[in-house]
N, C-alpha and C positions, 0 to 999 in steps of 0.2 A: 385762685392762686393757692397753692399747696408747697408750703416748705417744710424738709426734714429736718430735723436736729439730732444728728448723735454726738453726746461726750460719752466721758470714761471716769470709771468709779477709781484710777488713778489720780484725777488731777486733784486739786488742794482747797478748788473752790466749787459750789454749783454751777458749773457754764452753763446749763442747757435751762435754769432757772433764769437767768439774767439773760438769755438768749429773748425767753418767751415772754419776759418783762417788756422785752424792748420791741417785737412782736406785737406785744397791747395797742402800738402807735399806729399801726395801719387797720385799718377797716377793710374787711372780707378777706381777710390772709389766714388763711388754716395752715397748721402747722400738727407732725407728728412727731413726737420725739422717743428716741429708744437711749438706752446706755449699755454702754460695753468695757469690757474691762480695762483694755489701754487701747495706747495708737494705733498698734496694728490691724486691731481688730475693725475700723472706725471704715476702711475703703468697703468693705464685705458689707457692713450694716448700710453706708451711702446706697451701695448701689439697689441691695435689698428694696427701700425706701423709695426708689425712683422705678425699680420696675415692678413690684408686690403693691408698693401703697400708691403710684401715680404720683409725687412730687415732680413739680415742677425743678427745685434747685436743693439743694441739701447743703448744709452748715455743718460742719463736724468739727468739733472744739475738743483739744489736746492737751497734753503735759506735757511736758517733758523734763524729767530731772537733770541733773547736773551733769552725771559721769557718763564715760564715753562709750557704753552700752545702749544709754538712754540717746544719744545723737545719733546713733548707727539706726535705730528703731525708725526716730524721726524719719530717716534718707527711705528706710523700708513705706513708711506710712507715705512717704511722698511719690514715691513711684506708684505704689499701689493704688493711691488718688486718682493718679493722670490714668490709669489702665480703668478706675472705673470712667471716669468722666469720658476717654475716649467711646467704651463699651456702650454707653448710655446713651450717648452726645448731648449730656448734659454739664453743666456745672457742679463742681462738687467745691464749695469756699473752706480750704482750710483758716482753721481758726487755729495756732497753736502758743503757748505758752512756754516760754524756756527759763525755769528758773534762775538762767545764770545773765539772762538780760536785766536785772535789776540789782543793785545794790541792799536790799533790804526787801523786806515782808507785804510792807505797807506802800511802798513803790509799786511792789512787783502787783499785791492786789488792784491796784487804780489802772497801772497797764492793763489786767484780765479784762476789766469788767468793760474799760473804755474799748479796747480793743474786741470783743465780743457783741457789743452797743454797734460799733463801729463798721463791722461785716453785715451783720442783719441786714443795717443798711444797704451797705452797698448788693446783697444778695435779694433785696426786695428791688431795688434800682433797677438791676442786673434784667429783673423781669418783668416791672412795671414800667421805668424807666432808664432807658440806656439812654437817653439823650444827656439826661443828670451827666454822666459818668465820661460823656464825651466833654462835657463843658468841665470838666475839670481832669480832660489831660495834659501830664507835665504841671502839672499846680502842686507836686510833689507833697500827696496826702501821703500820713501817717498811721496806721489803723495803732492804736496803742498809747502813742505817745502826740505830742503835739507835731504836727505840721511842717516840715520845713522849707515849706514853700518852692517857685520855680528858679531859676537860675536867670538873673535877667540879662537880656540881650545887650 
C-alpha cells in the first residue's frame, strides 16, 4: 500500500508532518509526500502521485483563509479533485482547513491535527478496510471535531 500526501506551504501548520505521524500507526504503508504552494495547485500534484509514483490513494491537506477569494479557490480546488480522482479512478481524500470554522487559534489547531489524524484513517480504511467504513454508515462521524452521532429511529 502506497499513499500520497500533498499539502501547501500556504497552510499555518505542518499537515503532511502530522499526516506521516499518524502513518507510523500501520505497518507496511509507504507513503510519498510532495508540497505545493496552495490549493489549487494540490489536484495536478494528486494526480501526478497516482500515476508517476503508483499511489494507491492520495491525501491532500489544504488552507484556506478567510476572505472570499480564499472560498472561491477552495470551489476551484474541489472541482479540480473530482476531475483527478475521476481521471485516475482513484481516491483523492481532501483534507482541508478553513480558518473561519473556528473561533480561536488554538480551537482551530486541535480541528487540524484531529481532522488530518482522522482522514489517514479513513484513507488507509478506504484501502485496507472498507468493511471498517461500511460498519459505521450513518453513525454520523466528524473528521475534526467530535462526533455527532446517528439520528435515532
Amino acid at each position: 500500500m502506497k499513499i500520497g500526501i500533498v499539502d501547501t506551504t500556504f497552510s499555518r501548520i505542518n499537515m503532511g508532518a502530522i499526516a506521516i505521524d499518524e502513518l507510523r500507526n500501520y505497518a507496511g504503508v509507504k507513503y510519498v509526500r510532495r508540497t505545493v504552494p496552495g490549493i489549487k495547485d494540490l489536484p495536478v500534484e494528486a494526480k501526478r502521485l497516482i500515476e508517476e509514483e503508483g499511489c494507491d490513494i492520495v491525501i491532500t491537506l489544504g488552507w484556506v483563509g478567510k476572505a472570499e477569494k480564499d472560498a472561491l479557490s477552495y470551489i476551484a480546488l474541489s472541482v479540480g479533485k473530482i476531475i483527478a480522482e475521476l481521471m485516475t479512478n482513484r481516491h483523492i481524500i481532501d483534507v482541508t482547513i478553513h480558518e473561519d470554522e473556528a473561533e480561536d487559534e488554538k480551537t482551530l489547531l486541535m480541528v487540524a491535527e484531529n481532522r488530518v489524524r482522522e482522514h489517514v484513517r479513513n484513507a488507509v480504511d478506504l484501502i485496507r478496510n472498507p468493511e471498517r467504513l461500511v460498519k459505521q454508515a450513518g453513525t454520523g462521524q466528524r473528521q475534526g471535531y467530535e462526533d455527532v452521532g446517528p439520528i435515532q429511529r
